[in-house]
C-alpha atoms as an extended CHARMM CRD file, in Angstrom:
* protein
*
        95  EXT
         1         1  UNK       CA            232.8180000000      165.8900000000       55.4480000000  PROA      1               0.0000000000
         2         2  UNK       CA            229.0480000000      165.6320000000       54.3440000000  PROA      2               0.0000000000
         3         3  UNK       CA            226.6990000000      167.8030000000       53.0480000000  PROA      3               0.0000000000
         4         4  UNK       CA            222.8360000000      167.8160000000       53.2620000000  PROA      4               0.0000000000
         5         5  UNK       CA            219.8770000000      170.1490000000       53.6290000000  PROA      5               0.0000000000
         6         6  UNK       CA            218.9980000000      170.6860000000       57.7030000000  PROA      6               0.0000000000
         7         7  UNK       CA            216.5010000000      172.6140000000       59.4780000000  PROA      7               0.0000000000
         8         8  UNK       CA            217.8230000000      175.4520000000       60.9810000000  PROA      8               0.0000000000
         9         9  UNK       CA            216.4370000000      178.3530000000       63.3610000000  PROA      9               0.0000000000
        10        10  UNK       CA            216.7370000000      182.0480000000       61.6560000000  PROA      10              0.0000000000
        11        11  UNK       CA            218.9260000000      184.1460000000       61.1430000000  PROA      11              0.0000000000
        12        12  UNK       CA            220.8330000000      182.0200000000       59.2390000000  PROA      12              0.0000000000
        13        13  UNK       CA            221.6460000000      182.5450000000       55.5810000000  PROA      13              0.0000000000
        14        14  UNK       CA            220.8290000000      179.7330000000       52.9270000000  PROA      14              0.0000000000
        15        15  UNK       CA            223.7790000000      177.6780000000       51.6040000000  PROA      15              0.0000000000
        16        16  UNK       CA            225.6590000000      178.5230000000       54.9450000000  PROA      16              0.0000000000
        17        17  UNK       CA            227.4990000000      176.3300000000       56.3630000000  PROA      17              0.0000000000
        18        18  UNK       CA            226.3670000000      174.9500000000       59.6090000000  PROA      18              0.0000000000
        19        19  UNK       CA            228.8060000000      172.3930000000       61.8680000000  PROA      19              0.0000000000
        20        20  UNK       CA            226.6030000000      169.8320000000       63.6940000000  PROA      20              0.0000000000
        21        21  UNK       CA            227.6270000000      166.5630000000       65.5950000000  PROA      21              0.0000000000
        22        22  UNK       CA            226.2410000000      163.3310000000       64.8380000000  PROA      22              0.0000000000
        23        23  UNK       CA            226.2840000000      159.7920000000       66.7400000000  PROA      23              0.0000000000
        24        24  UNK       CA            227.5750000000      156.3800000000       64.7850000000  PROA      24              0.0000000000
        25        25  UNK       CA            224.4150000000      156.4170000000       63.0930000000  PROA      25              0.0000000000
        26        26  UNK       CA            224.5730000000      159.6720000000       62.0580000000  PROA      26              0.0000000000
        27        27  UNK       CA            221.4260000000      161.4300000000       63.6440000000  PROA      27              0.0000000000
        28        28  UNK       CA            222.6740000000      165.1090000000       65.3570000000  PROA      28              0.0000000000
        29        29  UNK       CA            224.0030000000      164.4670000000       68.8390000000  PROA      29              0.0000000000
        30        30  UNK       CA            225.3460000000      166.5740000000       71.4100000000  PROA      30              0.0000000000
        31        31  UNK       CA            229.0090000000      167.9510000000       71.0540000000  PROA      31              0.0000000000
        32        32  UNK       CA            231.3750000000      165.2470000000       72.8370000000  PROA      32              0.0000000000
        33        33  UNK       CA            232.4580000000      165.7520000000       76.8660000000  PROA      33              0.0000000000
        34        34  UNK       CA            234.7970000000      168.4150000000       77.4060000000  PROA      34              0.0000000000
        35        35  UNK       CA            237.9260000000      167.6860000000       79.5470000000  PROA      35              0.0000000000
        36        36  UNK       CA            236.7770000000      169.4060000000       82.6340000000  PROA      36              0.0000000000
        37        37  UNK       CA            232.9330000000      166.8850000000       82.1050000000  PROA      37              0.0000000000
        38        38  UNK       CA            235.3060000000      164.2280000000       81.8780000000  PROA      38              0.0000000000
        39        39  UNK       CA            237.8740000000      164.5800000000       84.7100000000  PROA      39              0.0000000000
        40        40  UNK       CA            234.4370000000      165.1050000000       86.6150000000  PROA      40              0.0000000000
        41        41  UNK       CA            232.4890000000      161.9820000000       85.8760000000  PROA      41              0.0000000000
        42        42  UNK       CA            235.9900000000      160.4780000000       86.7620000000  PROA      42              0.0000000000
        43        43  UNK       CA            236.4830000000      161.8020000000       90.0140000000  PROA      43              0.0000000000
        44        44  UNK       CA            233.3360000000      161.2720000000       90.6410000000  PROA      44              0.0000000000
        45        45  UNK       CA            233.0390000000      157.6900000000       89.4230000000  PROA      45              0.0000000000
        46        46  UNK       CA            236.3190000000      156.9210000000       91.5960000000  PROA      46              0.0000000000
        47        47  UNK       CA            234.0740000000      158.2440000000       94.7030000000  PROA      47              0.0000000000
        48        48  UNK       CA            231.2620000000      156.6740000000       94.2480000000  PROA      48              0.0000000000
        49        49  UNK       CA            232.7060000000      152.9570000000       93.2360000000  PROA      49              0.0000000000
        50        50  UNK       CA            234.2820000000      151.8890000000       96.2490000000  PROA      50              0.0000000000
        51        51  UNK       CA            231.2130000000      153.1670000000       98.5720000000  PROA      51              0.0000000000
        52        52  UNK       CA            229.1670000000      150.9080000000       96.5480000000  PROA      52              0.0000000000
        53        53  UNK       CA            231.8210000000      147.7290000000       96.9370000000  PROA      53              0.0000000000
        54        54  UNK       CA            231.4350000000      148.5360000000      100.5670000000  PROA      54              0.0000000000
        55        55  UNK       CA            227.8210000000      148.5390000000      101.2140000000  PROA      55              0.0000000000
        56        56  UNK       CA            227.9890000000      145.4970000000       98.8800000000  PROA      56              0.0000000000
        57        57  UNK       CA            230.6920000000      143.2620000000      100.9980000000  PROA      57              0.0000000000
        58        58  UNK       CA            229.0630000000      144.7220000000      104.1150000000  PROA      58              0.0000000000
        59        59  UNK       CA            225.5040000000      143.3870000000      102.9130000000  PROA      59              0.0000000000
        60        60  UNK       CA            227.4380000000      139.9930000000      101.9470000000  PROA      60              0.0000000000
        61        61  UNK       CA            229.2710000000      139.9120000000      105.4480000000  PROA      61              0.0000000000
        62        62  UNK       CA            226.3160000000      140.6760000000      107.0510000000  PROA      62              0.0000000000
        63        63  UNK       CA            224.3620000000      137.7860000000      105.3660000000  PROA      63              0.0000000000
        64        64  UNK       CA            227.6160000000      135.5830000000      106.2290000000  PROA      64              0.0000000000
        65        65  UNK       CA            227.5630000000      136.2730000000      109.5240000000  PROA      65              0.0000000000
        66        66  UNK       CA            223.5870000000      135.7710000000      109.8120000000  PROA      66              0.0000000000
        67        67  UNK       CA            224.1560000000      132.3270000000      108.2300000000  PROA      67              0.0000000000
        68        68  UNK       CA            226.6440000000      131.2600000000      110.6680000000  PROA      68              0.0000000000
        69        69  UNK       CA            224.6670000000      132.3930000000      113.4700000000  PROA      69              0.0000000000
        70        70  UNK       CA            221.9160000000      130.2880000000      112.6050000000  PROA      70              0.0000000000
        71        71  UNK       CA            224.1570000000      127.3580000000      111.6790000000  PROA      71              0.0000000000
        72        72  UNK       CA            225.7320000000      128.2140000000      115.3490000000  PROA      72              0.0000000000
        73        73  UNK       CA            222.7500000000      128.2570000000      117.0110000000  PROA      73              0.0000000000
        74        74  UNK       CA            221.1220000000      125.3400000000      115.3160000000  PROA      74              0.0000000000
        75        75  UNK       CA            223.8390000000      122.8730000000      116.9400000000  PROA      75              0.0000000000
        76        76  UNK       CA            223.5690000000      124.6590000000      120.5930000000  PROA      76              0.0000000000
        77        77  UNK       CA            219.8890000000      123.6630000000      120.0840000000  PROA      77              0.0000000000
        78        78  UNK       CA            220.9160000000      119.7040000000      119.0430000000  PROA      78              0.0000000000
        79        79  UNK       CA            223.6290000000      119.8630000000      121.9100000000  PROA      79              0.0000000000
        80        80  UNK       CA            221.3180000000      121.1650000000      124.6620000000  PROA      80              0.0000000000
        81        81  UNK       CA            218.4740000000      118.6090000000      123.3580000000  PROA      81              0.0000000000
        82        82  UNK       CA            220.1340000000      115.9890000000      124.3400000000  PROA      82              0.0000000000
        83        83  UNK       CA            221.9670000000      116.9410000000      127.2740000000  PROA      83              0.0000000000
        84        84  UNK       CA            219.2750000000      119.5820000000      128.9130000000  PROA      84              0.0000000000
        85        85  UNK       CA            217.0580000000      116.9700000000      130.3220000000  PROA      85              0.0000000000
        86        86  UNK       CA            219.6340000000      114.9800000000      131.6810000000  PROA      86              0.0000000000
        87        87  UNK       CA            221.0600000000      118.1230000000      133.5920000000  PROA      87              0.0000000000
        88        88  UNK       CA            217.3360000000      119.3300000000      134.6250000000  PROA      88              0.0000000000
        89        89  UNK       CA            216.3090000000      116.3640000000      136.2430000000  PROA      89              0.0000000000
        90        90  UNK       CA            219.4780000000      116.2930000000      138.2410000000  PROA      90              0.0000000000
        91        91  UNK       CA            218.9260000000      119.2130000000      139.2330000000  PROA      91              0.0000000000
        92        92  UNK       CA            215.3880000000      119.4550000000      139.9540000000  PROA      92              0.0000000000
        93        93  UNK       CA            215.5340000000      116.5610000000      141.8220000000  PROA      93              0.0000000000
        94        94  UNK       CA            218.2380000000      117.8760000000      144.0520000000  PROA      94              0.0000000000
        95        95  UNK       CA            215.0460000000      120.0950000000      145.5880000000  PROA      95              0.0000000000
């Protein structure tokens, strides 16, 4: 326990005691979480976690998948560059 002098609002008798909460530093703070503030940041934390993981793998699977597209793509482009004109001349000249 500590004592000191502190500001108070009226109505409040000198030399009373006054309880006040203070961080590691010791500046006044808040009083600490109750159970019920606790078991809801909890709950809620547990909700909100695994919707972020999933827009997270979804963005990553989605960027995946746009990768191999392209990759896909890219060698239907090198395949058909080199056998396209071959194939269109056979068959343009057919009439």
């Amino acid at each position: 326990m500590r004592t000191g002098e502190l500001d108070v609002t009226s109505g409040l008798n000198a030399g009373q005691k006054v309880g006040i909460w203070v961080n590691q530093a010791g500046l006044p703070a808040g009083p600490p979480l109750t159970h019920r503030a606790v078991v809801a940041r909890t709950v809620l934390a547990a909700a909100v976690v695994p919707l972020a993981l999933g827009v997270v793998l979804g963005f990553v699977a989605g960027v995946g998948r746009w990768v191999f597209d392209r990759r896909r793509l890219a060698g239907w482009d090198a395949a058909w560059a080199s056998v396209g004109p071959h194939w269109t001349k056979r068959f343009w000249s057919r009439g």
